[in-house]
Each structure stands twice: as C-alpha cells, then as structure tokens.
TISE-586995 format. One line per field, with one value per residue: z negated, x, y of N, C-alpha, C, O in turn; chain; residue in three letters. Coordinates in steps of 0.1 Angstrom, whole numbers, m for minus. Layout:
<sites>
n.z: [Z,...]
n.x: [X,...]
n.y: [Y,...]
ca.z: [Z,...]
ca.x: [X,...]
ca.y: [Y,...]
c.z: [Z,...]
c.x: [X,...]
c.y: [Y,...]
o.z: [Z,...]
o.x: [X,...]
o.y: [Y,...]
ch: [A,...]
aa: [ALA,...]
</sites>
This chain:
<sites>
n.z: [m17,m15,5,m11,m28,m9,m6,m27,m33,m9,m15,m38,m31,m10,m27,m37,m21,m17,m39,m40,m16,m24,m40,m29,m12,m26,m38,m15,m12,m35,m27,m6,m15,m36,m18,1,m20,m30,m7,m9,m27,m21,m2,m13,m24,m8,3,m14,m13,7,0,1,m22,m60,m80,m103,m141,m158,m152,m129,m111,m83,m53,m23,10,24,45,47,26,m9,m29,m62,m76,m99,m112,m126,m136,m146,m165,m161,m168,m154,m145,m117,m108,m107,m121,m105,m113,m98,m105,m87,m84,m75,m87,m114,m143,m142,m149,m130,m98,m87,m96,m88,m91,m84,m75,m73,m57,m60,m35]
n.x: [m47,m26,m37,m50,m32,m17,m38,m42,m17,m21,m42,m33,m8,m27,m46,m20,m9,m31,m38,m10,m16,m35,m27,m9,m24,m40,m17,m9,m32,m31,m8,m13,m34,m18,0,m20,m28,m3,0,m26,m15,11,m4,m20,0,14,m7,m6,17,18,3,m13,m11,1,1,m20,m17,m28,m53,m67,m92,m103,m117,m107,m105,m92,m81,m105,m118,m129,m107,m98,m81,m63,m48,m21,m8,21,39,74,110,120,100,89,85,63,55,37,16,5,m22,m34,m63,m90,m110,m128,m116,m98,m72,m43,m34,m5,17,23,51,65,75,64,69,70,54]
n.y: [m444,m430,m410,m394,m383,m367,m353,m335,m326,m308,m292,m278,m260,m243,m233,m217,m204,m186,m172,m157,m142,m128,m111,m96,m83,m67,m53,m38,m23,m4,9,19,35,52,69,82,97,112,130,144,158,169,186,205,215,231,244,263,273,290,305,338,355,356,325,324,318,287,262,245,228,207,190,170,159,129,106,96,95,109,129,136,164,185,211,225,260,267,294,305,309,324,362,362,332,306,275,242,217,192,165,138,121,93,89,118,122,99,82,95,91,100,126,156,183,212,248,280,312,347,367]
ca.z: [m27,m6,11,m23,m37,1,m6,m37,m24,7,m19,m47,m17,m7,m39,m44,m7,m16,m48,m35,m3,m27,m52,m16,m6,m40,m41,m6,m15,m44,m22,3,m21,m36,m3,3,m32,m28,5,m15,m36,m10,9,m24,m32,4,3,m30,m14,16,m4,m2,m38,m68,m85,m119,m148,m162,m146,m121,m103,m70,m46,m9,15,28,46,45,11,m16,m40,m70,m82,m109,m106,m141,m132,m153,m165,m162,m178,m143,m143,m105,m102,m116,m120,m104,m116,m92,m106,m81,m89,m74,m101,m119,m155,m141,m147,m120,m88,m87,m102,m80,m91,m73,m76,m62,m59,m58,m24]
ca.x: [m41,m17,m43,m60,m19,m16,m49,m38,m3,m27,m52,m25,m8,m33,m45,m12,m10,m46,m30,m1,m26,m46,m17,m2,m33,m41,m11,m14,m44,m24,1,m24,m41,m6,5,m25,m28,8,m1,m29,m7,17,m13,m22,11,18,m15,0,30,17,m10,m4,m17,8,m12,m23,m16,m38,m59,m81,m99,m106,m116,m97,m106,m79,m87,m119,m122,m127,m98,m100,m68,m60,m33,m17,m1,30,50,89,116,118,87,87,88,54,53,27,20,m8,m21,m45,m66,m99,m121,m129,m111,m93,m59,m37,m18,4,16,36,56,70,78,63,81,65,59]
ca.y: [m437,m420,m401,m388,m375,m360,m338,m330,m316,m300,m281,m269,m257,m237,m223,m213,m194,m178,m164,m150,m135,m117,m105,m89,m72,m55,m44,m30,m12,5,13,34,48,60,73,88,110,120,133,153,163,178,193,213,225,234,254,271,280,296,314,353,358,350,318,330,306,284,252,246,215,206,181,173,148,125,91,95,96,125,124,147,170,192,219,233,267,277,306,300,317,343,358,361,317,295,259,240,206,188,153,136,104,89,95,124,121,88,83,102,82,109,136,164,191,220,256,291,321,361,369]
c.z: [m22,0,1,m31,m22,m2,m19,m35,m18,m5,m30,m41,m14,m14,m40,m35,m7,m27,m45,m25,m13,m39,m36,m8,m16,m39,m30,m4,m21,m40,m10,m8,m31,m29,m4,m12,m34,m15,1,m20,m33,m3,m3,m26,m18,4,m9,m25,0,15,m2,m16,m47,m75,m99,m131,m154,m152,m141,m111,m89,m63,m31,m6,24,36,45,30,2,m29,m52,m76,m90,m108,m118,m135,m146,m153,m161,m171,m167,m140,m128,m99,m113,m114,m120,m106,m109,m94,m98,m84,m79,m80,m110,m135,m153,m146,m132,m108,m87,m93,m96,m91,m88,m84,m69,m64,m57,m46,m22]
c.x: [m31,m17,m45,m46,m16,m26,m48,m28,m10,m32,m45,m14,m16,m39,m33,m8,m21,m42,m22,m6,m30,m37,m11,m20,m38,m28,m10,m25,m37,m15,m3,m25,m29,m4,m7,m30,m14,7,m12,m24,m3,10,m15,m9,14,4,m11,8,26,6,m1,m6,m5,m2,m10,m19,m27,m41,m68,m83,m103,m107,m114,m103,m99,m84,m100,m126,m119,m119,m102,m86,m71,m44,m37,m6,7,38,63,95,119,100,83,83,72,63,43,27,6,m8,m37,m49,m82,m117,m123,m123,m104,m75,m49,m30,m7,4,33,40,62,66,69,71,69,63,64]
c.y: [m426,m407,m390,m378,m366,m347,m333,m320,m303,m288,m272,m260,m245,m227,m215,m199,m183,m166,m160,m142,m119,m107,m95,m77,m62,m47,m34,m21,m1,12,26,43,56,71,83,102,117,128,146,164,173,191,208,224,233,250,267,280,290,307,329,359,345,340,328,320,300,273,253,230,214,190,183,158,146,109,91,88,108,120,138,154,177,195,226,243,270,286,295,311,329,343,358,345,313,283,255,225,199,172,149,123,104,95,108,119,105,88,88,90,89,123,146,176,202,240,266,304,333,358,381]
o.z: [m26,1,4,m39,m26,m1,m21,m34,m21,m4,m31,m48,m17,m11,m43,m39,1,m25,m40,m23,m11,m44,m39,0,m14,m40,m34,5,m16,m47,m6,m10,m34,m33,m9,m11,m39,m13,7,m19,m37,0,0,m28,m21,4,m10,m29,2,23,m4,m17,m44,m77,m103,m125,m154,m144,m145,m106,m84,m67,m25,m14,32,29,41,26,4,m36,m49,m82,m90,m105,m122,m129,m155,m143,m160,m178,m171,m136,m127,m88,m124,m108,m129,m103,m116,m90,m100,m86,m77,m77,m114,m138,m163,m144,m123,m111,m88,m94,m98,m101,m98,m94,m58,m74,m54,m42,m11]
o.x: [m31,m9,m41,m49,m11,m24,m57,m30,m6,m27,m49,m11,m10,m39,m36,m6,m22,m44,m30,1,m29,m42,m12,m23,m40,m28,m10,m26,m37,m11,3,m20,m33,m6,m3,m34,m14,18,m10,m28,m6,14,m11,m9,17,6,m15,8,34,1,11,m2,m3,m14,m2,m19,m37,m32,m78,m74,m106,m100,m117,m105,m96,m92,m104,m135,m109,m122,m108,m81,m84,m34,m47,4,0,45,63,90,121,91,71,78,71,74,35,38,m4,1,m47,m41,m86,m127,m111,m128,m105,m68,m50,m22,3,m6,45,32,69,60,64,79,58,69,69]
o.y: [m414,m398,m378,m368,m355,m335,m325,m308,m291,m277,m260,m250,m235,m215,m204,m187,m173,m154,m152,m133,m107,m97,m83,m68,m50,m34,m22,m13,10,22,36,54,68,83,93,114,129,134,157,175,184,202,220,236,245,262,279,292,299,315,332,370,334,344,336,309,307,271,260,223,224,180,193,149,155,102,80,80,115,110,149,145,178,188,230,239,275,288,282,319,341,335,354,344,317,282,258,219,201,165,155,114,115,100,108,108,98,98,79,81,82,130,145,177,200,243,261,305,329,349,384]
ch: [A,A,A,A,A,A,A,A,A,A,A,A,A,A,A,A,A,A,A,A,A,A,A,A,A,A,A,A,A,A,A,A,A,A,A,A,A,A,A,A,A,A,A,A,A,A,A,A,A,A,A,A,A,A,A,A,A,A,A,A,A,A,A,A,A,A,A,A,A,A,A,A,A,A,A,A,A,A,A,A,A,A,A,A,A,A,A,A,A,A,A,A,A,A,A,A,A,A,A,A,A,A,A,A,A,A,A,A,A,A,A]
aa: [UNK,UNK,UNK,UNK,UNK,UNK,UNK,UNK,UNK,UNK,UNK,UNK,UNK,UNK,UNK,UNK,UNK,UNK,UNK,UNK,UNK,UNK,UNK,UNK,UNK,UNK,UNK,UNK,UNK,UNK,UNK,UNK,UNK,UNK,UNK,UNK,UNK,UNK,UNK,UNK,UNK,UNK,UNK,UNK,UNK,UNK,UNK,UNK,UNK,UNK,UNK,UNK,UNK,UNK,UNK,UNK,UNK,UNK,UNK,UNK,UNK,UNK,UNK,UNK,UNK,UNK,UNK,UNK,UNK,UNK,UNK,UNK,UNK,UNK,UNK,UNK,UNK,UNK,UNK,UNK,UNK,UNK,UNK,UNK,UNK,UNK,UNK,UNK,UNK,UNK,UNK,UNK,UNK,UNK,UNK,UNK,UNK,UNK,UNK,UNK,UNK,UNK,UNK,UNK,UNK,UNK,UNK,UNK,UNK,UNK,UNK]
</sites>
C-alpha cells in the first residue's frame, strides 16, 4: 500500500513538473518571436530614417527576414502638425493579416 500512495506522489509530481516545463517553453517561444519582431521593427524604421527620400504618407507592406524566418510588417506614414516631421507606425506579425507582436513608433524628420 505504501508503495502504490509513493507512485502516486511520484506521478502527480511529475505531471505537475511537465506542466510547468511546457508553460515555460511556450512562453519562451513568445518571447523570441517578440524579440525578434521588435528587432524588425527597428530594422524598418532605421531603414526609414536613413532613407534620403522624405516617406510619403499613406501605407505600405512588406516582408523582412529575421531568424530565419519571413516576418510580415506594415508601415502607416503620418502627417504631424510640422510639416517637415512624419510618423511612422510599423506593426510586424508572422502571418499576413495576423494580429501584430509589436507595434513600433518613431519619428522622421526632412532631410
């Protein structure tokens, strides 16, 4: 009897260690692929900012490969209230029409 409430202990135990494993590696996935769409993100706006052409307003699509994987972004150019400054707003996700991992922000200036 002893034995049979020991492997009980042993196996709920273990379940419980397997569940907590796999709750820590999902979320470690979510945590890359974060990282790595903010890192898109950056790359995009960095490319923005170093463009010699003022962006134009309006939206435009693109895909970037990062990790060895092709992420998809979308960059919304806006006016401001100087017309010399946009706002660029770059949301990158996975999927085409997926919900975004990130969604950057940032400024350009005239050159």
């Amino acid at each position: 009897m002893e034995v049979l409430v020991a492997l009980a202990v042993l196996a709920i135990t273990l379940a419980a260690i397997s569940k907590s494993l796999n709750v820590h590696i999902q979320h470690s996935t979510y945590l890359r692929d974060k990282t790595l769409a903010h890192w898109v993100a950056m790359n995009k706006l960095t490319e923005m900012r170093l463009n010699a052409a003022f962006p134009a307003i309006g939206k435009s699509r693109g895909k970037s490969l990062m990790g060895d994987r092709e992420w998809n972004w979308s960059l919304n150019v806006s006016p401001t209230v100087d017309p010399d400054l946009r706002q660029l707003e770059i949301a990158v996700s996975l999927k085409e029409n997926n919900s975004p991992l990130t969604l950057l922000t940032g400024f350009v200036t005239k050159p």
